[in-house]
N, C-alpha and C positions, 0 to 999 in steps of 0.2 A: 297491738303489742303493749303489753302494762310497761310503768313507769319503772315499776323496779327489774324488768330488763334490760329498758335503756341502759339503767343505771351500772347495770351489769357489763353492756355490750360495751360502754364507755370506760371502764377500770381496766374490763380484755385490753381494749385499746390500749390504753396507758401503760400499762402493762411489758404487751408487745413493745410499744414505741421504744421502752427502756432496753429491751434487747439486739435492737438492732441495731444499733450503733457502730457494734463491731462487726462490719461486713467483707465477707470478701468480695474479690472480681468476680469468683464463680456464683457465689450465692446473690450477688446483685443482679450482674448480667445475661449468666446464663440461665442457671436455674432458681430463676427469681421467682417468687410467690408473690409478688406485690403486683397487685392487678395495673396498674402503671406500666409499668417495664412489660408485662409479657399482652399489652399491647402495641408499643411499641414491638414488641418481636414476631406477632403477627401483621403487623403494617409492612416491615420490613421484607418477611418472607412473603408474606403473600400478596401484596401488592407491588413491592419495586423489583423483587427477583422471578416472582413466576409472573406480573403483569409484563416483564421486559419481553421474556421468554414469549409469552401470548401474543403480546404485538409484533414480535420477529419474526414469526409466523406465519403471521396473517400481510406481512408484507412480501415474506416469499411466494405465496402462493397467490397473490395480487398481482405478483410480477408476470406469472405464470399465465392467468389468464389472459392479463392485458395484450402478451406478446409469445401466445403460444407458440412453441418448438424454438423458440427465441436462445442462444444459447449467450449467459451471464456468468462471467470469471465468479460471483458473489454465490452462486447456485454450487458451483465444485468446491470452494473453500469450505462453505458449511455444510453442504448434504453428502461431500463424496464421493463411492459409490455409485451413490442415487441419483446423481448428474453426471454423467458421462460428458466430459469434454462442453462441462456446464449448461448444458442442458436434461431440464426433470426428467426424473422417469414417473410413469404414471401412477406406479404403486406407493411411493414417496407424496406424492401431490395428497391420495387420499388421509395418509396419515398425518401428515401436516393439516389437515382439516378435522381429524379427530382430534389430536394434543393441542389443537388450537380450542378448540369448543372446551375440553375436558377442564383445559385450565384456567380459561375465562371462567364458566360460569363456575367451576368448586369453587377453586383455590384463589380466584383471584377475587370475585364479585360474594363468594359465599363465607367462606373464615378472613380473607383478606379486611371484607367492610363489616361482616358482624364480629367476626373475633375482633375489630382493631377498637372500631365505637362500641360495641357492649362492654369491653371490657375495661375500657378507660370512661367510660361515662354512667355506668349502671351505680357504682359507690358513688362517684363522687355526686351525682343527681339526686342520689334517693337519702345520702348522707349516714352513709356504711365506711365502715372501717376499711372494710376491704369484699372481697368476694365472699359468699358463705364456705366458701372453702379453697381455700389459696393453693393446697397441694395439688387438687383435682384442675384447679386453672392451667396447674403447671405442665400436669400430666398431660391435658388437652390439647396446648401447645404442642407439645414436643412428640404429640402422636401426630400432629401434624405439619408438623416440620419431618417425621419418619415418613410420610408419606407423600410430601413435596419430593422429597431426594430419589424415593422408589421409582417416582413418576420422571422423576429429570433419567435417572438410570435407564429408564424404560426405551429412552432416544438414541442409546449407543449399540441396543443391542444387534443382532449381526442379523437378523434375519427383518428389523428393522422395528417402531415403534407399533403400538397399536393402532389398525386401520379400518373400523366395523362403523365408523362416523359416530361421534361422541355418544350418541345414543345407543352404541354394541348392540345393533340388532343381531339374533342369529338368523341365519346360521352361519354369518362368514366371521362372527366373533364365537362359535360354539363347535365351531372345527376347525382343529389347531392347523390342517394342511389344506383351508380354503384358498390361500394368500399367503404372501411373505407375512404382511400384519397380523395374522392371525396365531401367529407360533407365541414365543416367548415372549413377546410385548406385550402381547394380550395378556398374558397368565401376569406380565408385573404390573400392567395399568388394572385386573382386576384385587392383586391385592392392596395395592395404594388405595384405590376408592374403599375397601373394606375398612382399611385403618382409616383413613379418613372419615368414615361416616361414625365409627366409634369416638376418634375426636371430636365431630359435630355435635354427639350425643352426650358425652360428661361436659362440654359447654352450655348445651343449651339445658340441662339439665341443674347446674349450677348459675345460669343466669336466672331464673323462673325460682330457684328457692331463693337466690339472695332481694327479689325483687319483692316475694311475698311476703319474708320473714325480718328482713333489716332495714326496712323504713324507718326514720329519724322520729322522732316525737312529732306528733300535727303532720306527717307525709300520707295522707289519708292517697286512697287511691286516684280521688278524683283532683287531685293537687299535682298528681306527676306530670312531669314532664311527657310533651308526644311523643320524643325521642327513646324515654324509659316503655310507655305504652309500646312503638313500635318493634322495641327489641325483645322483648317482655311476648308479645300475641308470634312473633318470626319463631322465636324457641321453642315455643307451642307447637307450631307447626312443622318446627323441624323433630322435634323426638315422635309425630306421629307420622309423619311420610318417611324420613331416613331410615327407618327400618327397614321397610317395604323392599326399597333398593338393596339395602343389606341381601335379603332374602334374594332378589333375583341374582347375584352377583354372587352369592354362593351357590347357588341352582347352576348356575351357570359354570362355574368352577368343576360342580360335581358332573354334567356334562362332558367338560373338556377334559379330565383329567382322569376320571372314574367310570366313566363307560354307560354311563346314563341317561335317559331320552326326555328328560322334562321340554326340551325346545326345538327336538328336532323329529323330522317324521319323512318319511320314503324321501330319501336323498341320495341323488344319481352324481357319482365323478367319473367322469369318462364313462359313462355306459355302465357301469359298476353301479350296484344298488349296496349302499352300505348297512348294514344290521340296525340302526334305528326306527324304533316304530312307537307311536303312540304321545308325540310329546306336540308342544302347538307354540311354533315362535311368535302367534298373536298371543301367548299366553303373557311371555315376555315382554311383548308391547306394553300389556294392562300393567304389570309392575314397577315396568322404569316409568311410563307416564304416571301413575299414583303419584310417586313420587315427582316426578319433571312438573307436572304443573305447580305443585305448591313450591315447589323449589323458582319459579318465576317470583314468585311473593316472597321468601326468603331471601330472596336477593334484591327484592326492592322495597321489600316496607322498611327496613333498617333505614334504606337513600331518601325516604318518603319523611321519616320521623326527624332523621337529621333537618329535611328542610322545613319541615314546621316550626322548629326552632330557631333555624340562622333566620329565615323569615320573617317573621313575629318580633325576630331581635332588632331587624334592620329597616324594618317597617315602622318600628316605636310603633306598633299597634298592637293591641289583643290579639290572640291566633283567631281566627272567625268561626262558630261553629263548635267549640271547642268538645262537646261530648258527639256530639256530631263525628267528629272526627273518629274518635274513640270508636264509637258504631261502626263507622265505614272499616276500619282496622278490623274490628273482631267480622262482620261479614263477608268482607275481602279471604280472613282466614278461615272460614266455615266454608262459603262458596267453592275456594280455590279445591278442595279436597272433593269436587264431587263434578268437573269439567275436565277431567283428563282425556273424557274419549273423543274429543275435538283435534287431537291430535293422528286419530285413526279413522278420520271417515273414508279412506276408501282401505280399509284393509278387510273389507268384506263385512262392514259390520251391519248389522239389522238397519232399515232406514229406520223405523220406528226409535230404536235406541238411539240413532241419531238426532231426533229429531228432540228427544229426550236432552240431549249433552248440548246440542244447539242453544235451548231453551236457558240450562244452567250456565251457560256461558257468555251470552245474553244480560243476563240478570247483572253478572258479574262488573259488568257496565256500570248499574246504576251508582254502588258506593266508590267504585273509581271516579266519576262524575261528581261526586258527593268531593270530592278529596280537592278536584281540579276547581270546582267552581270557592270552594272556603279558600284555596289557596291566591284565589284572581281576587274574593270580596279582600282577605286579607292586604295586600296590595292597594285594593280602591282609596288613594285618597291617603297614603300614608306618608311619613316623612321622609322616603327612601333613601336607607343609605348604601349607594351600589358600589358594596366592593367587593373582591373577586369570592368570598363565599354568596352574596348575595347574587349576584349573575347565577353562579353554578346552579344556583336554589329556583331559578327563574328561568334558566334551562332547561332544566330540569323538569319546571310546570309546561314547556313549550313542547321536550320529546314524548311526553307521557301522554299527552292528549294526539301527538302528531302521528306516535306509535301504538299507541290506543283505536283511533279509528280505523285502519288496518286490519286489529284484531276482529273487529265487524265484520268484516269480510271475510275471514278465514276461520272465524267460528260456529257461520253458517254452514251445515252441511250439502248445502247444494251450489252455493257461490265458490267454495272449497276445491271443489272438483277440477274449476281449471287452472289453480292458481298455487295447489299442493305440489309441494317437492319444486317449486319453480323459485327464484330469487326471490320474489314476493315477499314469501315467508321470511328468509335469510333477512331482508328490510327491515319487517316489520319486527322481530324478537332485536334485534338489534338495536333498534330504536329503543323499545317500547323498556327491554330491560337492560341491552348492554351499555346503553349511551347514558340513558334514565339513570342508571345506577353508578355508573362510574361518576355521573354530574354532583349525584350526593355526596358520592366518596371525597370530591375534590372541596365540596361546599366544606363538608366535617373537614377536613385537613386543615382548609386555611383558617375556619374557623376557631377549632380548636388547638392549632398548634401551640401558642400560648399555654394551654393546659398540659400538651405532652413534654414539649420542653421550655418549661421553667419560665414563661414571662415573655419567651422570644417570638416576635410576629416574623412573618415572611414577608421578603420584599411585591408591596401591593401592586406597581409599575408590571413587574416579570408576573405578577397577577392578572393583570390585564392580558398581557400579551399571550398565556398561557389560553384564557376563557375565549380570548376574539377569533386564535388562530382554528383551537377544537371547534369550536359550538358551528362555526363557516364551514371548516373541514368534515365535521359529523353528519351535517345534513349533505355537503358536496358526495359524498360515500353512498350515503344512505334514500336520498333523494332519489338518485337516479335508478337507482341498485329496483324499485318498485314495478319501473315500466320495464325494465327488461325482464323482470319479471311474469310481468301480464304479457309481454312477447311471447312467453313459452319458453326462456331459456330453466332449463333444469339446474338446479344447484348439484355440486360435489360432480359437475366432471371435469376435467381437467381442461380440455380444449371442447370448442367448439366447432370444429373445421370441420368435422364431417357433416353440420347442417348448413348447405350455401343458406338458407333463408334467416338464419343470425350475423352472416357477414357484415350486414351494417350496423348491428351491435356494438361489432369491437371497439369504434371509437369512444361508446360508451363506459364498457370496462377499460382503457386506458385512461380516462377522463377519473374514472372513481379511484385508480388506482392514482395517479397523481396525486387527488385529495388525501388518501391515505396516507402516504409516504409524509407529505408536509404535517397532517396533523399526528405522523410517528414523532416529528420533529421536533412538536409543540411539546408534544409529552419530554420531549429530554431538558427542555425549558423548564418547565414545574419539577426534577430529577433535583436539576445544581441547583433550581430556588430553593427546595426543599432541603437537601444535605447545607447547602451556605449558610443558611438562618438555623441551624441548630448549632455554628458553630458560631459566625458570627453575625445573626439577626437582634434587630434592635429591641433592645427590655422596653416593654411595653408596661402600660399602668396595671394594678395589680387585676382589672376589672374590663378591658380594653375596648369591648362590645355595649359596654352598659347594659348589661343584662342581669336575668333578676334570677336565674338558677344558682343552687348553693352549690357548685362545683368552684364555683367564681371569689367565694369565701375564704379559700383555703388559701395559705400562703403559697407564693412562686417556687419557692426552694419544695421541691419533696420530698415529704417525710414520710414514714412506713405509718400510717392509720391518716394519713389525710389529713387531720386537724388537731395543730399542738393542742390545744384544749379543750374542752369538751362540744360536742356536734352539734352544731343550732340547733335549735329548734322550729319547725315551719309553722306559718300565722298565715298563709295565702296559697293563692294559684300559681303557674310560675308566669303569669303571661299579663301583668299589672304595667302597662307601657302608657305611656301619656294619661295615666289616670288623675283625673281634678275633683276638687269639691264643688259642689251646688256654683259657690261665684267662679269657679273656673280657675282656682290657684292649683298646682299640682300638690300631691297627698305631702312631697318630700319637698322644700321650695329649695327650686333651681334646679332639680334634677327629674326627668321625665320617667323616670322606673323605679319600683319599689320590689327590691328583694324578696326573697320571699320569707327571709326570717325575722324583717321587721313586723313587730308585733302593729292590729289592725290601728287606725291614730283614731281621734275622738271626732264622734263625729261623720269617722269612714264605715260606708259599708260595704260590708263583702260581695261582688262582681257573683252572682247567680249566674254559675256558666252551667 
């Protein structure tokens, strides 16, 4: 980008700044166009309101297992109905397993962490005024805030929420009178995901041009930040898989509602053979998994990028590998788009094609290994400073590898066979994305909270207590959750009673549910830390990580274009940590990191990463 755009992009700035002085409540808070705030407004909706909802859930229905036909006062207050004299009913239990999945992985783990970090770290990283389009940011929020609500709506309804297991296989999501789940909930949980995936789509489409086109003077590509690469190659991937599901979910619409056979074929109710002919529900597999696998990497390269940062930051070392890394990002996001059918090897599919998806799945190994082993050299030997984002960040490298080698086994199509549809799985995606990724979200929180609001750190003590109680609690869940797996118990039934040969299981699922409930507990720890320090957390120095990103530049108070005067300019890599001269003095004396907008000193030479 020539100089006499900057210069240009810099006067907009000034400009803008002049007019917004006079703001109101609405135009600040709610319908704010300043990529700041409607980060904040997706941290809020999508991570403290639907992540509360997702783990309420998922402790009901823990409950469930642990102490089948068990009846609990806490089952009739919230479900109802659906607990007769507080105890579940069975069709209730399945739906509680679909709005549980549906809101983890969207809403909570996919706009929750990339709306919250792309949108509060893409400007102020790459040293932009703001988004390349502050309307369309807005727009994107607030279509996904329309379809958080659709989806909360979706729980009241009378015939009950959607129950086809978050993946709405048909045909018991594609006939409105398979199930009670099937009727009205289904038709609101499929148009939420529709609006949903359209706000996926005008964000990740306005992250990718503001990362192309508004880089600061000297922000050459190979000078960004991991965190800007990782958000940057996830949007990539989400405008070319979120369609796909677009597609089946309107197929699927035109099915339920239109009298159409895309995904269903000779279908018997009661001995009745209904008029459907010609349509193939593995059709529908191929299109949500197109989509479901890369949606694994959209939910975790965003956790991945965060901790190559807090990392590097708190290691006072170079990131290790640093184009390395970059590689393993863009092959992670080439790869991920062509392993979907690992998720169907027993749904009748060719061995040969399996053997095929095996192979691509496999591969998929090597730049994940690329990612794990830069992130353990990064570590070797550094100055660690462990505090509660740098744990998370180190968690993080501990479930990714722990939930990674699992996928080994369940990638193969012939190890697969006895371990599909059994807890196994349920483990391993849990680990590998749901724990992986929430470790990131927490690393980015504590780390960056200083930058969301205004200089204020969170209390680091209730930081500890938060990292020690999950990271125990996450593997206590998740640990055991493998062998009852490899026992044979199947996921998504509600009890187990009618196989005597899991009876000594259950201490198991009691045991996991216990760890659950406490690390429910730990989360409402990190809730009050979190709301206390925005109001009264302690002002922090303007810099408080000693890091060398230009987000850190910018004054605490915020201003609408990020920097009262005009936007450094970049002279380095961002990742210049303990860098010395030939006798071993550091570049800057007395201080271990060099910014990236100090210009190169005499003498220095530029770090060939």
């Amino acid at each position: 980008m020539s100089a006499t755009a900057h210069a240009h992009v810099d006067d907009h700035g000034h400009d803008d700044h002049g007019h917004h002085h006079k703001e109101t409540f609405v135009t600040k808070y709610i319908f704010s166009q300043d990529h700041k705030m409607i980060a904040k407004q997706y941290f809020i909706m999508g991570v403290l309101v639907m992540g509360f909802i997702g783990i309420a859930m998922s402790l009901l229905f823990r409950m469930q297992l642990a102490w089948p036909g068990e009846s609990f006062p806490v089952f009739e207050a919230l479900l109802g109905k659906w607990a007769p004299g507080g105890v579940m009913d069975a069709d209730v239990y399945l739906a509680l397993v679909t709005m549980h999945g549906t809101i983890m992985v969207f809403f909570v783990l996919t706009q929750g962490l990339s709306g919250t970090f792309s949108n509060l770290l893409i400007p102020l990283q790459i040293g932009a005024r703001d988004m390349a389009s502050g309307f369309l940011n807005m727009v994107s929020f607030w279509m996904f805030f329309v379809s958080s609500i659709i989806m909360i709506i979706s729980l009241f309804v009378e015939a009950g929420p959607a129950a086809a297991g978050w993946t709405i296989y048909p045909p018991l999501s594609a006939l409105p009178m398979a199930q009670p789940g099937s009727g009205m909930g289904m038709t609101l949980w499929l148009v939420s995901m529709a609006i949903f995936i359209a706000s996926s789509l005008i964000g990740s489409l306005n992250y990718i041009v503001t990362v192309i086109n508004l880089r600061t003077k000297g922000m050459s590509m190979t000078r960004l930040p991991l965190t800007i690469w990782a958000f940057f190659i996830t949007a990539i991937i989400g405008v070319i898989s979120f369609p796909v599901l677009l597609s089946a979910a309107l197929l699927l619409i035109m099915d339920r509602s239109f009298g159409t056979s895309f995904f269903l074929s000779d279908i018997f109710i009661q001995g009745e053979v209904l008029h459907y002919q010609g349509g193939s529900p593995v059709l529908f597999e191929h299109l949500f998994w197109f989509l479901g696998h890369p949606e694994v990497y959209i939910v975790l390269l965003p956790a991945l990028g965060i901790t190559s940062e807090v990392m590097s930051t708190n290691a006072r070392k170079p990131i290790f590998g640093y184009r390395a890394m970059i590689a393993s990002i863009m092959a992670i996001a080439f790869l991920s788009t062509i392993v979907w059918g690992h998720h169907m090897f027993i749904s009748g599919m060719n061995p040969f094609l399996g053997s095929v998806f095996t192979f691509t799945t496999l591969l998929i190994a090597i730049p994940s290994a690329v990612k794990a082993f830069n992130y353990i050299t990064t570590l070797w030997k550094g100055n660690l400073q462990l505090n509660p984002a740098m744990l998370f960040s180190i968690g993080l490298v501990s479930t990714f590898i722990t939930g990674g080698l699992t996928g080994i086994v369940l990638g193969d199509s012939t190890l697969d066979i006895n371990v599909h549809d059994t807890y196994f799985v349920v483990a391993h995606f849990h680990l590998v994305m749901g724990i992986s990724a929430l470790y990131g979200l927490f690393a980015g929180v504590y780390h960056w909270f200083p930058k969301m609001f205004e200089g204020k750190l969170m209390n680091k003590n209730l930081g500890y207590v938060h990292f020690w109680v999950t990271a125990v609690c996450a593997y206590g869940v998740f640990f055991p959750m493998h062998f009852v797996g490899m026992a044979g118990v199947p996921r998504r039934y509600y009890e187990n009673t009618a196989f005597p040969m899991f009876d000594e299981l259950t201490n198991i699922q009691v045991l996991m549910t216990v760890f659950a409930i406490i690390a429910a507990a730990a989360q409402l720890v990190f809730v009050a830390n979190f709301i206390y320090s925005i109001f009264y957390g302690k002002v922090g120095p303007k810099n408080p990580w000693k890091s060398n990103t230009l987000e850190w530049t910018t004054d605490q108070k915020h201003v609408h274009g990020n920097w009262d005067g005009p936007i450094p300019e970049v002279h380095r890599w961002a990742y210049d940590y303990s860098k010395v001269y030939e006798n071993g003095e550091y570049i800057i004396a007395g201080q271990d990191y060099v910014p990236q907008h100090i210009p190169l000193q005499e003498n220095e030479e530029e770090l060939n990463h």
